[in-house]
FIGU-478196 format. One line per 5 residues: number of its first residue (from 1); their letters; for each residue x negated, z negated, y of C-alpha. Coordinates in steps of 0.001 Angstrom, whole numbers, padded with zeros to 6 digits, always signed. Each point is the difference from the previous one (the first is absolute). Layout:
<atoms>
NUM = a = X/Z/Y  ...;
</atoms>
This chain:
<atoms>
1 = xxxxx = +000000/+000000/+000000  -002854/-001048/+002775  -002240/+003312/-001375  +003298/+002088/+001085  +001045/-001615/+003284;
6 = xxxxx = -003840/+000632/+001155  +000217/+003918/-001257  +003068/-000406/+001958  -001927/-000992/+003146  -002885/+002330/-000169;
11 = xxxxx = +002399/+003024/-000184  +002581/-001086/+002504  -003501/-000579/+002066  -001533/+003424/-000698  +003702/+001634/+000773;
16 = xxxxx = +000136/-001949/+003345  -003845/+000854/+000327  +000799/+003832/-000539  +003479/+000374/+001591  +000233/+002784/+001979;
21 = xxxxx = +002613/-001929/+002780  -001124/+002516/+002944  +001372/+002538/-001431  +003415/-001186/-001144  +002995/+001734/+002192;
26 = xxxxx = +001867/-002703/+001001  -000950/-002965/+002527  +001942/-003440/+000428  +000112/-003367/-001758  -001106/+001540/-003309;
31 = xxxxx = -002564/+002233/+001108  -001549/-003626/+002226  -000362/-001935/-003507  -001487/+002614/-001984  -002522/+000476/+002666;
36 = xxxxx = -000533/-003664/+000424  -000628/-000589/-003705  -002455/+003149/-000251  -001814/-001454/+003095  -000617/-003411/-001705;
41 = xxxxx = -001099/+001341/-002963  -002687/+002291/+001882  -000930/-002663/+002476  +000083/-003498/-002280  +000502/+000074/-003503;
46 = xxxxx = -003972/+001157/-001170  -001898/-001548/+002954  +002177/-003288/+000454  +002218/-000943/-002744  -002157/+000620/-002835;
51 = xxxxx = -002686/-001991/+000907  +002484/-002615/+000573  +001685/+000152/-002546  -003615/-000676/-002124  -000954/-002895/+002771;
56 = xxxxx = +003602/-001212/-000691  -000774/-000157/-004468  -003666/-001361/+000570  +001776/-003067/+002395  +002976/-000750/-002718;
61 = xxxxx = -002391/+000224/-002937  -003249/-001103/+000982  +000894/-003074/+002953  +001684/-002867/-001710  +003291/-001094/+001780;
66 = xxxxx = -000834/-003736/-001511  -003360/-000129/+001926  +002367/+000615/+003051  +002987/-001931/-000236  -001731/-003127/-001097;
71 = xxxxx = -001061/-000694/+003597  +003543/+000179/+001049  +000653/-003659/-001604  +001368/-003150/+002523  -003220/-001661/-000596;
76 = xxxxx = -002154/+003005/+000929  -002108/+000608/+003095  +002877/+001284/+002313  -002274/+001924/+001935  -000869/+001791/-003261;
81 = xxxxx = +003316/+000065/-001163  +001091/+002103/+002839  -002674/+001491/+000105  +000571/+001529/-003274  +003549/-000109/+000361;
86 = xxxxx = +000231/+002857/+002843  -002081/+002020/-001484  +000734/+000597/-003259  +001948/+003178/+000349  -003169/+001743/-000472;
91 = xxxxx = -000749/-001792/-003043  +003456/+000150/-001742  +000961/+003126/+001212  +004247/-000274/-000842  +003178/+000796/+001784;
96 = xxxxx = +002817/-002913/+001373  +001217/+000034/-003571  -002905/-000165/-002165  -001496/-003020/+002083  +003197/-001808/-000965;
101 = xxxxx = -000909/-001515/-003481  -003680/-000982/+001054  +001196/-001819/+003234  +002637/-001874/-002310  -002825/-000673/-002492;
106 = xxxxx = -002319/-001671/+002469  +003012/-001610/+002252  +001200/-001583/-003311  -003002/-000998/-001475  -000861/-002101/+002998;
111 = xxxxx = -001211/+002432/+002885  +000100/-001465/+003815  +003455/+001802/+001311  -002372/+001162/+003142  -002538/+001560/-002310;
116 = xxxxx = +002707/+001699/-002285  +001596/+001354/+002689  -002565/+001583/+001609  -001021/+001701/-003116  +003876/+000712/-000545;
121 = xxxxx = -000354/+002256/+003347  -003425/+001301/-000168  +000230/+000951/-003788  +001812/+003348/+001153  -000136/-000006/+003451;
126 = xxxxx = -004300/+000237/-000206  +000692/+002541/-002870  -003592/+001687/-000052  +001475/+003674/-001072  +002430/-000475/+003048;
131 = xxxxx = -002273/-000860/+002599  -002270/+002904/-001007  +002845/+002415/+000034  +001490/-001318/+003818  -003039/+000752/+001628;
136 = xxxxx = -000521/+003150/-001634  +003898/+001652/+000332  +000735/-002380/+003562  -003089/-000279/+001829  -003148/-002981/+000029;
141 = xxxxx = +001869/-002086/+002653  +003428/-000779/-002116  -002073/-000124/-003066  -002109/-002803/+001504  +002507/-001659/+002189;
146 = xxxxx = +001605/-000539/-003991  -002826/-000894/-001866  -000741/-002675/+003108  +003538/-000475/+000600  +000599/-000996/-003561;
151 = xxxxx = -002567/-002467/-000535  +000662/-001725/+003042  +003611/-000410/-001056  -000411/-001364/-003735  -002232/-002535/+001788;
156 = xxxxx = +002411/-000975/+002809  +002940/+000444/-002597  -001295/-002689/-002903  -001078/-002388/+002917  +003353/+000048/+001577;
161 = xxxxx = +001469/-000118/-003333  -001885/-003248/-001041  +000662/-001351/+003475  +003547/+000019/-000105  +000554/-000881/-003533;
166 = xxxxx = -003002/-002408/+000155  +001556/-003354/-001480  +001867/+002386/-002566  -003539/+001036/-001483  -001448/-003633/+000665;
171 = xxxxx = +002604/-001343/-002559  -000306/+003211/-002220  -003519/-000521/-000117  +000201/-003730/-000451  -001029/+000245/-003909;
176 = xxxxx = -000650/+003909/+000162  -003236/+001621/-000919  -001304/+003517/-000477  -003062/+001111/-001733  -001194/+002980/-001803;
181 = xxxxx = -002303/-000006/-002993  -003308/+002060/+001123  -000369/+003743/-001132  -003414/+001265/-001456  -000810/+003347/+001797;
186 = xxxxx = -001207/+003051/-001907  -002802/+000126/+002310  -001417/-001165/+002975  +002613/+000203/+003394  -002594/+001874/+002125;
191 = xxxxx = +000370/+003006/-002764  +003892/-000110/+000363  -000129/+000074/+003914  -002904/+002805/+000414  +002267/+002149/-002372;
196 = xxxxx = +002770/-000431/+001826  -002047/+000228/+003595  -000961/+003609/-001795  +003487/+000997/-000721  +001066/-000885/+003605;
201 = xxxxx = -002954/+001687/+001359  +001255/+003306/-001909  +003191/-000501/+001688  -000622/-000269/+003288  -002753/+002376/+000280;
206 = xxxxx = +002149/+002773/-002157  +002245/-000399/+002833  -002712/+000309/+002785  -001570/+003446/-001063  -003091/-001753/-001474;
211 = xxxxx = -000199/+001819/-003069  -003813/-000630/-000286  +000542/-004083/+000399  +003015/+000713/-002297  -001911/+001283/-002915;
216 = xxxxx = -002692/-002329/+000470  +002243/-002900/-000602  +001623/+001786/-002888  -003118/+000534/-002010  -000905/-003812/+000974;
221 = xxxxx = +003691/-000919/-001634  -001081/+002242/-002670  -002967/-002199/-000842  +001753/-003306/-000031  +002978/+001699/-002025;
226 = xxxxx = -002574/+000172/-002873  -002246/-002249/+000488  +002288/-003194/+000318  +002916/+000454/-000896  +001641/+000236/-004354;
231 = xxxxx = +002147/+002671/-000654  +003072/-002072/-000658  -000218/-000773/+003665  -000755/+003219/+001450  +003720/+001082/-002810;
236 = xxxxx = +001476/-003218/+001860  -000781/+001208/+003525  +001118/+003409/-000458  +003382/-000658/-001850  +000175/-002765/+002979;
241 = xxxxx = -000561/+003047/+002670  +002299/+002160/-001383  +003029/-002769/-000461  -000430/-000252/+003851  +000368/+003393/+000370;
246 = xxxxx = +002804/+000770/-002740  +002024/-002874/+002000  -000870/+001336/+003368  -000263/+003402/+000239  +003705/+001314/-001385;
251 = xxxxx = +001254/-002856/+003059  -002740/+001419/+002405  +001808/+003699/-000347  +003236/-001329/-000370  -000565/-001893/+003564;
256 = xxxxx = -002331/+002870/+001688  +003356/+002434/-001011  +002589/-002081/+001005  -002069/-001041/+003474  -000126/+004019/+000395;
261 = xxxxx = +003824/+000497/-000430  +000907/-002551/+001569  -002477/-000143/+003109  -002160/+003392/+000152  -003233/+000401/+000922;
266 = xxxxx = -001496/-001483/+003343  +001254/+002348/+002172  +002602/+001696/-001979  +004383/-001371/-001129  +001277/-001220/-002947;
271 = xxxxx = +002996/-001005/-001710  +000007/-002650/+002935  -000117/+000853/+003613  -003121/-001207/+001679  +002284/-001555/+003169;
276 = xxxxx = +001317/-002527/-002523  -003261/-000773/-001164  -000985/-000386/+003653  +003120/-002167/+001020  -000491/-002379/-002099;
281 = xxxxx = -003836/-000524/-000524  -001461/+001850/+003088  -001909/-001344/+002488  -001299/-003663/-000525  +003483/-002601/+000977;
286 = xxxxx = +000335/-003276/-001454  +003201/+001751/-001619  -002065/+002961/-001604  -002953/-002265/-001459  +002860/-002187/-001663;
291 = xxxxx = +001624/+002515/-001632  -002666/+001286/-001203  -000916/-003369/-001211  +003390/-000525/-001612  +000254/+003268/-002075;
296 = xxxxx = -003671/-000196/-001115  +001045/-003774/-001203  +003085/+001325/-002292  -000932/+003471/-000811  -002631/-000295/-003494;
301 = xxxxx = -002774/+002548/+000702  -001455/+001049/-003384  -003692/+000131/+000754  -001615/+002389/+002552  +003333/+001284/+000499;
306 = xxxxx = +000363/-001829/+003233  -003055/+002554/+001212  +002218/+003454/-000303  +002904/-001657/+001214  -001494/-001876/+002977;
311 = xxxxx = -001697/+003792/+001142  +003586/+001713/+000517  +000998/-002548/+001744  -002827/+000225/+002010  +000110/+003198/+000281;
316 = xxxxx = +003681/-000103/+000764  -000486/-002370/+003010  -000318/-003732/-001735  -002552/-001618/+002550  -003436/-001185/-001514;
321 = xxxxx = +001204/-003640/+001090  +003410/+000161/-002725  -002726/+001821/-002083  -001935/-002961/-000358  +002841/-002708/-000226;
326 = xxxxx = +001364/+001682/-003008  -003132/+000537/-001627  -000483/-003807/+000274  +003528/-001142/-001079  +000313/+002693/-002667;
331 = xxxxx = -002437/+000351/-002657  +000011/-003582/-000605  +003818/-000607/+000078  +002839/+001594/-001516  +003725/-001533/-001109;
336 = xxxxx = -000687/-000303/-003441  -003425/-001017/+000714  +001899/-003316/+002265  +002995/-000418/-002830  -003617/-000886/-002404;
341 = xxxxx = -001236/-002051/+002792  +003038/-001985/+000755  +000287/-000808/-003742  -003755/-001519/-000229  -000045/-002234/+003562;
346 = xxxxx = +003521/-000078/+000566  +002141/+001543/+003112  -001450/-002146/+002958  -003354/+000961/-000598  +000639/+003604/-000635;
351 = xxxxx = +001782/+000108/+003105  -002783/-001276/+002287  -002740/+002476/-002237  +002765/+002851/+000700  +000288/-000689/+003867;
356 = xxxxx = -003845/-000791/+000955  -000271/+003790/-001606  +001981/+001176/+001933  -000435/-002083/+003091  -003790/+000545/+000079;
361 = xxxxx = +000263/+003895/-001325  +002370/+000767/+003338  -002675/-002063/+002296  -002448/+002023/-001488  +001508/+003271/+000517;
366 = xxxxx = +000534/-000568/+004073  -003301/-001491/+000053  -001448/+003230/-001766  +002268/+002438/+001948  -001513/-000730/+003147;
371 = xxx = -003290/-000025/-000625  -000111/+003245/-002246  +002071/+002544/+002361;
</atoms>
C-alpha cells in the first residue's frame, strides 16, 4: 500500500512537472490551480521538500523524543524546560493532531502544566518542514517573524499558563514526579548533529544557487552515511522520509489545488473574488488580525497546507499582518485538536490556552503589519 501511494506521488509529480498549462484554451478558476500546482512542483518539490522531507526522517528516527521531554518535568530546571519546550517543533516535527498523544503522555505522567503547554504549541507551530517552506513560498520576513514569533509565544503561553493555574499544579504536583530512564545512543551526539548540520546545509544552499557548496556537503553526507551509520538505520531513515512524504504530499496537492481554485494566483481570480478577501483581511485593523486569528484557531491545516493557502490570500489582498496572525493561531490549533485538549486539562484551562493564541496571534499581526509594509 505505502510502495503504491509513493508511485502515486512521483507520477502525479512528473504530470504536474510536465503539464503543458500554457497552452490549455481556456482561462479562469481551473486554468489558476492547474498553473499553481505545476508552479510548485517546478519551483519546490526537488530543491525544498525533498531535502526536508529526509531532514524531517533523520529528526523522527535518529533524535530521541525521551531525551527531550524529560526536561519538561515540575522538578526540572524551568529555564531548561522552556527552553526545550519552545523549541521542540524542530525536533518533533508533527501537526496540531499528532502532538496530541505526546503532550497527554508527558502532562499525565507528571509534566509542569507551563512546560507541557509550551511544547503543546510549539510541537506544530515550530514545525521544521513548515518554517522552511514559509520563507521559501511567502518571503524571509513572515517566515522569520513565525519561527521568532512562535517561540516567543510557547514561552509566554506555558508561563502564563502556570501562572494562572499555579496553586492547581502546586497541589497536582504535591506527590507528583516525572523521570525518564536514560537512553544509550548509537553513537556519539556530535555525529548525529554534524549529519544533520550537512543535510541542512544541502538545503539551504540547494536553494541559494550554490551547487558547488551543495555537492560538497553531499559527498561529506555521503561519507558519514557509510562510515557511521548500520544499514537497518539508514532502511529506518528512509522508510521514515518517505512516511513524511506519503502523509504530506497527496495533502500538499490537495491544498496547493484547492488554494488555486479557490484563490488564484497572486495577481490573478478565483472561485472567490479578491474584494472579499480584501474586506475582510486587508489592510492591518484590529478587526482583520482577529479574524484571521479566529479562523486559523478552528480551521485544522494538514501540514504545509497553510503555505498554498496563505499565498492566494495574499495574493488576493490578505495583508501580511492577518498573514502572520493566522499562521500563529493555525498550525498549532484546530477544533478537534481543542475537543482532545479540553478532555486532558479540562475546559477552563483549554479556554485560557485557546484565547492567549489568539489574543497574542492578533497582537502579533498589527505589530507585524506595521512594521513590514
Amino acid at each position: 500500500m505505502k510502495k503504491r501511494v509513493l508511485f502515486i506521488i512521483v507520477f502525479g509529480f512528473l504530470a504536474s512537472y510536465y503539464f503543458p498549462v500554457e497552452s490549455l484554451p481556456f482561462r479562469g478558476p481551473v486554468f489558476e490551480a492547474l498553473a499553481l500546482v505545476k508552479w510548485y512542483a517546478r519551483e519546490h518539490v526537488l530543491l525544498c521538500l525533498v531535502p526536508a522531507f529526509f531532514i524531517a526522517g533523520a529528526i523522527s528516527v535518529f533524535v530521541s523524543q525521551a531525551s527531550v521531554i524529560k526536561y519538561f518535568g515540575a522538578k526540572a530546571n524551568k529555564i531548561l524546560a522552556y527552553g526545550v519546550a519552545s523549541i521542540s517543533g524542530t525536533i518533533l516535527a508533527v501537526c496540531s493532531c499528532t502532538v496530541l498523544p505526546l503532550f497527554s503522555g508527558i502532562y499525565k505522567r507528571g509534566a509542569g502544566l507551563g512546560p507541557a503547554s509550551a511544547f503543546l504549541y510549539s510541537g506544530p507551530a515550530i514545525n521544521v518542514l513548515a518554517i522552511i517552506m514559509t520563507a521559501r513560498v511567502l518571503g524571509w520576513e513572515l517566515g522569520l517573524a513565525r519561527a521568532v514569533g512562535a517561540i516567543i509565544f510557547s514561552i509566554m503561553i506555558g508561563l502564563l499558563m502556570h501562572f494562572i493555574f499555579i496553586k492547581e499544579e502546586r497541589a497536582r504536583h504535591a506527590d507528583g514526579n516525572f523521570q525518564l530512564g536514560e537512553e544509550k545512543e548509537p553513537r556519539p551526539l556530535w555525529k548525529n548533529a554534524l549529519y544533520l548540520i550537512s543535510m541542512v546545509a544541502i538545503l539551504v544552499f540547494a536553494n541559494l544557487g550554490k551547487f558547488l557548496i551543495t555537492f560538497l556537503f553531499l559527498a561529506g553526507l555521503v561519507v558519514m552515511l557509510v562510515k557511521w551509520f548500520k544499514k537497518k538505520e539508514l532502511k529506518d531513515w528512509v522508510k521514515s522520509s518517505s512516511d513524511f512524504a506519503a502523509q504530506i504530499m497527496p495533502l500538499l496537492f490537495w491544498g496547493v489545488l484547492i488554494a488555486g481554485l479557490l484563490l488564484g494566483r497572486s495577481g490573478e481570480e478565483g472561485l472567490i473574488p479578491s474584494g472579499f478577501v480584501r474586506s475582510l483581511t486587508g489592510g492591518n485593523s484590529l478587526f482583520s488580525n482577529f479574524f484571521a486569528a479566529i479562523v486559523g484557531a478552528f480551521m485544522y491545516f494538514a501540514t504545509l497546507t497553510e503555505v498554498p493557502i496563505l499565498q492566494g490570500l495574499l495574493g488576493s489582498g490578505m495583508g501580511k499582518g492577518p498573514a502572520l496572525a493566522l499562521l500563529l493561531a493555525g498550525p498549532a490549533l484546530s477544533l478537534p485538536n481543542m475537543l482532545v485538549i479540553r478532555k486532558v486539562m479540562g475546559t477552563k484551562k483549554t479556554i485560557v490556552f485557546v484565547s492567549a493564541v489568539v489574543v497574542m496571534a492578533t497582537v502579533s499581526g498589527i505589530i507585524f503589519g506595521n512594521i513590514v509594509k
